[in-house]
N, CA, C and O atoms as CSV, one atom per row, in Angstrom:
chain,resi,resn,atom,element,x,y,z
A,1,UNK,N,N,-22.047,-14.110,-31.336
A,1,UNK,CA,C,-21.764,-15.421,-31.867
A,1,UNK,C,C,-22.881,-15.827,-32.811
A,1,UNK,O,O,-23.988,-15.288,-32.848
A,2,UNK,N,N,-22.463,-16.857,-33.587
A,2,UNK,CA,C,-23.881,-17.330,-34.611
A,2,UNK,C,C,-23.977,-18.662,-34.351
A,2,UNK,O,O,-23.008,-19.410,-34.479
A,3,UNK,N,N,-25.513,-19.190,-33.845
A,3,UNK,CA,C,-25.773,-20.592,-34.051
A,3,UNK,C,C,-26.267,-20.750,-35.297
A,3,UNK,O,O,-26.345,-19.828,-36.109
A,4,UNK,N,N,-26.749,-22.333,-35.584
A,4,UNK,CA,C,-27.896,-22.627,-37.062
A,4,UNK,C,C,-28.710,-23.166,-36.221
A,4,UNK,O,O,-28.356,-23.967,-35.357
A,5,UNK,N,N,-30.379,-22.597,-36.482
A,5,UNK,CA,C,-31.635,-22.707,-36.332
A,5,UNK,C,C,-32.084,-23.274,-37.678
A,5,UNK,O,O,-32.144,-22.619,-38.718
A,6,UNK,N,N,-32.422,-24.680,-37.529
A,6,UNK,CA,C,-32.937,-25.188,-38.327
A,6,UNK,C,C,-32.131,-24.734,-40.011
A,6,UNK,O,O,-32.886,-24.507,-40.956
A,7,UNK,N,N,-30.821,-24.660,-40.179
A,7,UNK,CA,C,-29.903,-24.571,-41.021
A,7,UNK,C,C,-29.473,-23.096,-40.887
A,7,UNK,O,O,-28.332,-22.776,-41.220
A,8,UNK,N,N,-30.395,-22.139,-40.386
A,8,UNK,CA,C,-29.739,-21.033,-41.148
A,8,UNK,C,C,-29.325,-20.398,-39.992
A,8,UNK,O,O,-29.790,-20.609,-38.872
A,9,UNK,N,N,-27.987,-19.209,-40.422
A,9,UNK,CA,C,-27.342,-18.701,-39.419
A,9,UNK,C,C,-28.139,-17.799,-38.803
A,9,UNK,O,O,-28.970,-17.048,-39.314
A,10,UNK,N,N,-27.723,-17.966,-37.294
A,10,UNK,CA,C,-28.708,-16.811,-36.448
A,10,UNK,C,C,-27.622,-16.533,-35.269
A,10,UNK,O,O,-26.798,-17.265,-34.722
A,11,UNK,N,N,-28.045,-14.879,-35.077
A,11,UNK,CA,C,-26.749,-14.727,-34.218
A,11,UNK,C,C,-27.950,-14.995,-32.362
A,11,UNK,O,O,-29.099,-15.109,-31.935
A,12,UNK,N,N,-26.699,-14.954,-32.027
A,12,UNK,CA,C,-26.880,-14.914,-30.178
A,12,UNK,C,C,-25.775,-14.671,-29.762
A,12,UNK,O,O,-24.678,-14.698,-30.320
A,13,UNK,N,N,-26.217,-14.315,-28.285
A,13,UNK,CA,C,-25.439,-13.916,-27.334
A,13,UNK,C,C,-25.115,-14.647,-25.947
A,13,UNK,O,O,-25.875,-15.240,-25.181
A,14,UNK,N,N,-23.567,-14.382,-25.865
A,14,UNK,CA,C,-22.969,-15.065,-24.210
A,14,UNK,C,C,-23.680,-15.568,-23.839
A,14,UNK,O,O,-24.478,-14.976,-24.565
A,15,UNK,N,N,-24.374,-16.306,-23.232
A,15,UNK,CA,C,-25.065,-16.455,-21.829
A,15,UNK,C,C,-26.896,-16.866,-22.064
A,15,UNK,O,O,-27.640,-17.410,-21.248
A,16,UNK,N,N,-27.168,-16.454,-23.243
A,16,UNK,CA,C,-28.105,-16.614,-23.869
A,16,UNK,C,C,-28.615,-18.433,-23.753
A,16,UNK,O,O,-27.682,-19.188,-24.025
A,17,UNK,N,N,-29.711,-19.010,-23.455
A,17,UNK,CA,C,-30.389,-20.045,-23.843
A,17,UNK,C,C,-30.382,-20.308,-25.245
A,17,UNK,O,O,-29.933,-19.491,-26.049
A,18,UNK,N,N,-31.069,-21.899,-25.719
A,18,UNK,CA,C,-31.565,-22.566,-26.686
A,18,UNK,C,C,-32.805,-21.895,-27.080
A,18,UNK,O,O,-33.240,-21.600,-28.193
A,19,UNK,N,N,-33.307,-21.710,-25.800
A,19,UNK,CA,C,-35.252,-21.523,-25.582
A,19,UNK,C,C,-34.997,-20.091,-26.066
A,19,UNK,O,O,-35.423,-19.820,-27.189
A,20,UNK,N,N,-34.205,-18.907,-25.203
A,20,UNK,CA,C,-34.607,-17.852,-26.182
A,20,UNK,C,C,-34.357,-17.164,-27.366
A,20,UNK,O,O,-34.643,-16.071,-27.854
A,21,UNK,N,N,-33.489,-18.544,-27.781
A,21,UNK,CA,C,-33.076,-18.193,-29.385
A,21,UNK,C,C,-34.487,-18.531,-30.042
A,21,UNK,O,O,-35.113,-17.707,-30.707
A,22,UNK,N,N,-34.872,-19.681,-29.817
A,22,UNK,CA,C,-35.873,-20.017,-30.537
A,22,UNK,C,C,-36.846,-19.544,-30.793
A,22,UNK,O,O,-37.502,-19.894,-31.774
A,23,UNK,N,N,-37.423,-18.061,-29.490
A,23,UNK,CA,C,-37.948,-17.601,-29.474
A,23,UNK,C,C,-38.340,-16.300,-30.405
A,23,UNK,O,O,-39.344,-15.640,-30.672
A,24,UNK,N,N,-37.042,-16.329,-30.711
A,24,UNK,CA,C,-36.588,-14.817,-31.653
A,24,UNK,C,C,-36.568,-15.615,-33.074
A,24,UNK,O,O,-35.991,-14.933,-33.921
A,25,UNK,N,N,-37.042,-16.886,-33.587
A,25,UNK,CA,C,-36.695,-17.320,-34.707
A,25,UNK,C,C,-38.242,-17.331,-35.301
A,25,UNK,O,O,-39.072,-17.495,-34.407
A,26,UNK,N,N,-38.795,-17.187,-36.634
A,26,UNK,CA,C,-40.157,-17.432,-37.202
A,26,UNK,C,C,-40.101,-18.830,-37.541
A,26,UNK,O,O,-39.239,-19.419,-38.193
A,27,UNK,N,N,-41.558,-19.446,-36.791
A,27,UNK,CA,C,-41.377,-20.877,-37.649
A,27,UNK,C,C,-40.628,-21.776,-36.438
A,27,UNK,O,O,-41.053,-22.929,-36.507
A,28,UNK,N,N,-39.650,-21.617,-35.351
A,28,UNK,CA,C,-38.624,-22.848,-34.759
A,28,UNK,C,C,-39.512,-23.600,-33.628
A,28,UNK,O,O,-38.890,-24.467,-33.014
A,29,UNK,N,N,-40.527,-23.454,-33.349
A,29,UNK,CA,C,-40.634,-23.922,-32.200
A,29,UNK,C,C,-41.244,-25.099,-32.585
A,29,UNK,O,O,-41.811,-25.340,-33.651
A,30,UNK,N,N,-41.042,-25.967,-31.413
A,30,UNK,CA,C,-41.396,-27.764,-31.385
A,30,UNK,C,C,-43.130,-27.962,-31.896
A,30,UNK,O,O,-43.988,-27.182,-31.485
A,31,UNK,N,N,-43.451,-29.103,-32.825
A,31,UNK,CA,C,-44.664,-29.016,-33.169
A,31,UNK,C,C,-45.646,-30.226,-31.880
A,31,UNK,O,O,-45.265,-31.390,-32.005
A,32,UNK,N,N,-46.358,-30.099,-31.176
A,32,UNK,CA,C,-47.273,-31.109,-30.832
A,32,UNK,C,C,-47.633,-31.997,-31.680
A,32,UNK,O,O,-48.282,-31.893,-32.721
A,33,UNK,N,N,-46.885,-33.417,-30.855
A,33,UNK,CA,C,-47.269,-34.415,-31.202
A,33,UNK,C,C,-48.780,-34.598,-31.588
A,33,UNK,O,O,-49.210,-34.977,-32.677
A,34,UNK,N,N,-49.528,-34.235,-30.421
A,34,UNK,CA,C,-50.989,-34.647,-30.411
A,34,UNK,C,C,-51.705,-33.859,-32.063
A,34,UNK,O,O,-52.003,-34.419,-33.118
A,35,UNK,N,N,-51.782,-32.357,-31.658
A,35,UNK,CA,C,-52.338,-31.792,-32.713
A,35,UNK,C,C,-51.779,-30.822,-33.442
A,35,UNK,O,O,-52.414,-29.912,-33.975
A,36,UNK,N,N,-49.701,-31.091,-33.531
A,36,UNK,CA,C,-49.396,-30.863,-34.864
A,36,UNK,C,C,-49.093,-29.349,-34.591
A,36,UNK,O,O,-48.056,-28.949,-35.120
A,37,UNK,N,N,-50.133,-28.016,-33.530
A,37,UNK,CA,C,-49.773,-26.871,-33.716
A,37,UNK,C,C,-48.548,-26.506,-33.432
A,37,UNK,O,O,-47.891,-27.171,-32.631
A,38,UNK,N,N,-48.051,-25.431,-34.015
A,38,UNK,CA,C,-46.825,-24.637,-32.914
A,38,UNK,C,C,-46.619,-24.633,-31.308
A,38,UNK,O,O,-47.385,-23.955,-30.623
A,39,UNK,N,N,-45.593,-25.384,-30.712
A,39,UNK,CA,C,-45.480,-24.759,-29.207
A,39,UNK,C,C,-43.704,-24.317,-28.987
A,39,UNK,O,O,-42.648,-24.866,-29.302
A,40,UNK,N,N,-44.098,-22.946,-28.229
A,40,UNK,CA,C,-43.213,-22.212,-28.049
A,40,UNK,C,C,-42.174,-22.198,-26.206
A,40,UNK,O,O,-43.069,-22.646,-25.489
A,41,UNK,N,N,-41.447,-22.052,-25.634
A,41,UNK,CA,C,-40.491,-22.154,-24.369
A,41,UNK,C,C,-41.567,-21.359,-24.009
A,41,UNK,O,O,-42.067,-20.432,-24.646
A,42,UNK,N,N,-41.896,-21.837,-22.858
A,42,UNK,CA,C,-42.907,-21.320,-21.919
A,42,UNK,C,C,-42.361,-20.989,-20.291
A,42,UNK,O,O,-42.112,-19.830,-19.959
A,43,UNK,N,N,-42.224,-22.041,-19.417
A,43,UNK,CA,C,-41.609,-21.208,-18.004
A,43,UNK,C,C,-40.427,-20.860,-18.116
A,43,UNK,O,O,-40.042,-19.904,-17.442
A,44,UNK,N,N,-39.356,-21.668,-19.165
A,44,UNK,CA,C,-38.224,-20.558,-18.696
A,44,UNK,C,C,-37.273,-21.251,-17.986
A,44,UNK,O,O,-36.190,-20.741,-17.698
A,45,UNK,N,N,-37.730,-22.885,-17.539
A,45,UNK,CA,C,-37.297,-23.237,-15.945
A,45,UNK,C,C,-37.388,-24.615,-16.092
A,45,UNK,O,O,-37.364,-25.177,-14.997
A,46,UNK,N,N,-37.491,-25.429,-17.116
A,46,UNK,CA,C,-37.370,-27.042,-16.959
A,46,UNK,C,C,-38.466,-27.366,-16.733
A,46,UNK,O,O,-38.547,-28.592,-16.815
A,47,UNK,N,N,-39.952,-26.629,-16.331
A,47,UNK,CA,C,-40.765,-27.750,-15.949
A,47,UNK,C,C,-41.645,-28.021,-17.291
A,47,UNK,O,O,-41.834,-29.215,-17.520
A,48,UNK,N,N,-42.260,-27.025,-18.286
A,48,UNK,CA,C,-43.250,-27.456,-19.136
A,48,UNK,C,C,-42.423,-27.943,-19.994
A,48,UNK,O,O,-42.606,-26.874,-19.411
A,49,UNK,N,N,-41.589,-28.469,-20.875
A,49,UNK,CA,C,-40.901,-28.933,-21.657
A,49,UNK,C,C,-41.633,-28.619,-23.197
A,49,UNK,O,O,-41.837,-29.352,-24.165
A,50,UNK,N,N,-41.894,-27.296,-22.957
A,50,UNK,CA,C,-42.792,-27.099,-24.201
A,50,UNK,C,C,-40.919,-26.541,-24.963
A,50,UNK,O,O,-40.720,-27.328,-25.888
A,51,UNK,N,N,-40.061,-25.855,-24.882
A,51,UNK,CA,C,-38.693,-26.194,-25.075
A,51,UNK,C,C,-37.822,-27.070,-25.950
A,51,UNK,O,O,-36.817,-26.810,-26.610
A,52,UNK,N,N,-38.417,-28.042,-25.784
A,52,UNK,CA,C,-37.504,-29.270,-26.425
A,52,UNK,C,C,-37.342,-28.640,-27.945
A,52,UNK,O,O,-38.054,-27.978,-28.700
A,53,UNK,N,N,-35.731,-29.328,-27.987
A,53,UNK,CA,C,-35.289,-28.929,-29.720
A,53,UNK,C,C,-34.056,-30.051,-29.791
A,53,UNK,O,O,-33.750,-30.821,-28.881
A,54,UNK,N,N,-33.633,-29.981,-30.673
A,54,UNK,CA,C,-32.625,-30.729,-31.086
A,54,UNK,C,C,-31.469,-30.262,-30.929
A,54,UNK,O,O,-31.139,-29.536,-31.866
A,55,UNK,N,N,-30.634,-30.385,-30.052
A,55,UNK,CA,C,-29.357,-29.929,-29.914
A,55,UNK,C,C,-27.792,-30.604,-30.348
A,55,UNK,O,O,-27.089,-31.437,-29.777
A,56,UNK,N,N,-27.630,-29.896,-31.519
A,56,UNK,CA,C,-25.629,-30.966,-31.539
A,56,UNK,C,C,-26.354,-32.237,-31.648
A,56,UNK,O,O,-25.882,-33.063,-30.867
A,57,UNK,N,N,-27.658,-32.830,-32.570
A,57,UNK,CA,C,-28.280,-34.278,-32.984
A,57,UNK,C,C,-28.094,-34.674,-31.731
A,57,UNK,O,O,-26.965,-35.142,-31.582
A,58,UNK,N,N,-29.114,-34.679,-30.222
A,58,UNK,CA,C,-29.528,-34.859,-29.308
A,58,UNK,C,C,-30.707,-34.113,-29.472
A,58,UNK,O,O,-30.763,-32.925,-29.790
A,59,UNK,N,N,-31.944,-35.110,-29.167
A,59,UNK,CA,C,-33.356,-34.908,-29.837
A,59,UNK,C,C,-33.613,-34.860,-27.787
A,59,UNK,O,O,-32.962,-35.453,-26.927
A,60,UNK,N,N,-34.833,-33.889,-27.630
A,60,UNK,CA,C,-35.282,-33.857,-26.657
A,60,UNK,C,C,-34.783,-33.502,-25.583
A,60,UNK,O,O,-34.960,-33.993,-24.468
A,61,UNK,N,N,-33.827,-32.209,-26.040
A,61,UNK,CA,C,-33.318,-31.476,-25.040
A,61,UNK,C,C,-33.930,-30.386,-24.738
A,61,UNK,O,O,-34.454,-29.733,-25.641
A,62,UNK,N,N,-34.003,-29.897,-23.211
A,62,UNK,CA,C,-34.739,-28.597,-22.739
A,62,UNK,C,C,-33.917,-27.430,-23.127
A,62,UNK,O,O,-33.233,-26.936,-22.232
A,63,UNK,N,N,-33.872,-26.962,-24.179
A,63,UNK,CA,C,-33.248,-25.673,-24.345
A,63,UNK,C,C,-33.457,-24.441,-23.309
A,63,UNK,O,O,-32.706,-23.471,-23.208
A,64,UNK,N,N,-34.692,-24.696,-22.526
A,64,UNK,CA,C,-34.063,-23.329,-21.462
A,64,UNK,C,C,-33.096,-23.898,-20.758
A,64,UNK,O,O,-32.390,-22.958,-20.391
A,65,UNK,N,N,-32.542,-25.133,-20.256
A,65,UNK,CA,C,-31.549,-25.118,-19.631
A,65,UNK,C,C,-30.091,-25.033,-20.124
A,65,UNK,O,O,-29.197,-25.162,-19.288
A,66,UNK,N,N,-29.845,-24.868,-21.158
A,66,UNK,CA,C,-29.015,-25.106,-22.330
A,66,UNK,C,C,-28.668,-23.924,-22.844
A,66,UNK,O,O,-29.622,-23.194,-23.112
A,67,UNK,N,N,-27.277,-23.379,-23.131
A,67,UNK,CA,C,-26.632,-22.195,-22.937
A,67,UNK,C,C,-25.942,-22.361,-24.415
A,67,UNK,O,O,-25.465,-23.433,-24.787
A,68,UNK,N,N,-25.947,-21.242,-25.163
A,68,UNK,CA,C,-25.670,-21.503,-26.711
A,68,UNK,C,C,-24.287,-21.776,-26.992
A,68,UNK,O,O,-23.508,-21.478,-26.087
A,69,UNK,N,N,-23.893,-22.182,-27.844
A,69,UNK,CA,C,-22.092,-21.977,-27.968
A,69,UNK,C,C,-21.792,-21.558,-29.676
A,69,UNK,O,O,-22.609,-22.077,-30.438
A,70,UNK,N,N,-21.074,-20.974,-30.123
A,70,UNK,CA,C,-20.521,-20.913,-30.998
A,70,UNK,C,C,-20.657,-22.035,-31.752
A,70,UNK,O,O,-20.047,-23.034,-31.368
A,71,UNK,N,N,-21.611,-22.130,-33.177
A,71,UNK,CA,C,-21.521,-22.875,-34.096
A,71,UNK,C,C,-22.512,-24.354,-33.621
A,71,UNK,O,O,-22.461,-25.459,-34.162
A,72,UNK,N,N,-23.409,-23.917,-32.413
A,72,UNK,CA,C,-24.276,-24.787,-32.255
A,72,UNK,C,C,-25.521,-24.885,-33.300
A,72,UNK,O,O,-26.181,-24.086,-33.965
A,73,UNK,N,N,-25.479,-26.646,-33.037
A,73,UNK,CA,C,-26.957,-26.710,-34.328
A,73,UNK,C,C,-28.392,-26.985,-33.660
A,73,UNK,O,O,-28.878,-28.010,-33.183
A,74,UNK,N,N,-28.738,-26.070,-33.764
A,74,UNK,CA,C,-30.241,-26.127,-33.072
A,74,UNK,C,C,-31.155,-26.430,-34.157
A,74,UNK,O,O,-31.379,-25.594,-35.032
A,75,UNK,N,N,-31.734,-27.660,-34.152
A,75,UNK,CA,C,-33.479,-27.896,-34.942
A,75,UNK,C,C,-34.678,-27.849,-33.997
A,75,UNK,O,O,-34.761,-27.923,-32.771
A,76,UNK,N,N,-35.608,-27.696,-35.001
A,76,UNK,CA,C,-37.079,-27.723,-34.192
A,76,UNK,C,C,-37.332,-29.274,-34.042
A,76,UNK,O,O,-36.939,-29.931,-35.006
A,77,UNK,N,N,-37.860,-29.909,-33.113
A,77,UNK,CA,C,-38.371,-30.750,-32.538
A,77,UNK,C,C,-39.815,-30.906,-33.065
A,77,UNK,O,O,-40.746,-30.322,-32.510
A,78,UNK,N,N,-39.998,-31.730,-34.184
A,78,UNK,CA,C,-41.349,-32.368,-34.540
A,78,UNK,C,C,-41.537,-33.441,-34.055
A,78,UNK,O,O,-40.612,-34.252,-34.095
A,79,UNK,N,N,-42.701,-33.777,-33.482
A,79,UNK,CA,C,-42.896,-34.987,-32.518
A,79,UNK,C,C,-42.805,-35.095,-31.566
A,79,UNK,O,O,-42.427,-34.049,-31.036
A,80,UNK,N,N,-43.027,-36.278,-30.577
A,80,UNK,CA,C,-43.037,-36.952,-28.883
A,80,UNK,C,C,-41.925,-36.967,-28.570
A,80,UNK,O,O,-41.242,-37.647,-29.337
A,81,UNK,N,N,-41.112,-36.284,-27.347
A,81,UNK,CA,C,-40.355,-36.076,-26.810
A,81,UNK,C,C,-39.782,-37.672,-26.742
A,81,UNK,O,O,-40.581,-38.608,-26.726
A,82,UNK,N,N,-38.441,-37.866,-26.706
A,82,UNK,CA,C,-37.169,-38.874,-26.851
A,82,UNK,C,C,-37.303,-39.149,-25.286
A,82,UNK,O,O,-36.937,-38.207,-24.584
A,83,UNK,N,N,-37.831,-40.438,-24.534
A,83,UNK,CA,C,-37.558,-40.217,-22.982
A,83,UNK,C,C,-37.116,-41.818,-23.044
A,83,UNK,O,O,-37.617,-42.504,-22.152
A,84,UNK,N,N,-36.371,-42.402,-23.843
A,84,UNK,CA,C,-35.576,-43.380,-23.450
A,84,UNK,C,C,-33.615,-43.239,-22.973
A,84,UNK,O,O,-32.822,-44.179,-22.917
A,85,UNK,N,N,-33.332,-41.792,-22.709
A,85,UNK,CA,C,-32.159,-41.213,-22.495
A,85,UNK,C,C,-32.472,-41.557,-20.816
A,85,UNK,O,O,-31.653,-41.231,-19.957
């Protein structure tokens, strides 16, 4: 199947996460608020929320818990996580 990562087509598979698409992408992962660097899906499991991306324009979703679908729009997450949901 193909999602868009930050516009451009990228394929994945069945069963596949948000988090480890992102992982396989140059450049997608969420920037720290604080100091701006790259952070990349780290446990895998909901707890570090280093993860968060933009899913289907829903800002501050945990992409490891999040299972890809056909023609999903995944962006990178610049900035402080959305916690008024």
């Amino acid at each position: 199947m193909t999602v868009l990562v930050n516009g451009v087509e990228t394929p994945a598979w069945d069963g596949e996460t948000v988090a480890s698409v992102l992982l396989r992408v140059p450049n997608a992962g969420r920037r720290s608020p604080v100091s701006g660097k790259t952070r990349l899906p780290y446990c895998q499991m909901g707890v570090c929320f280093e993860c968060l991306a933009i899913v289907d324009d829903v800002s501050s979703t945990q992409g490891c818990l999040v299972p890809v679908r056909q023609g999903m729009r995944i962006e990178s997450q610049r900035g402080p996580r959305d916690i008024s949901r």
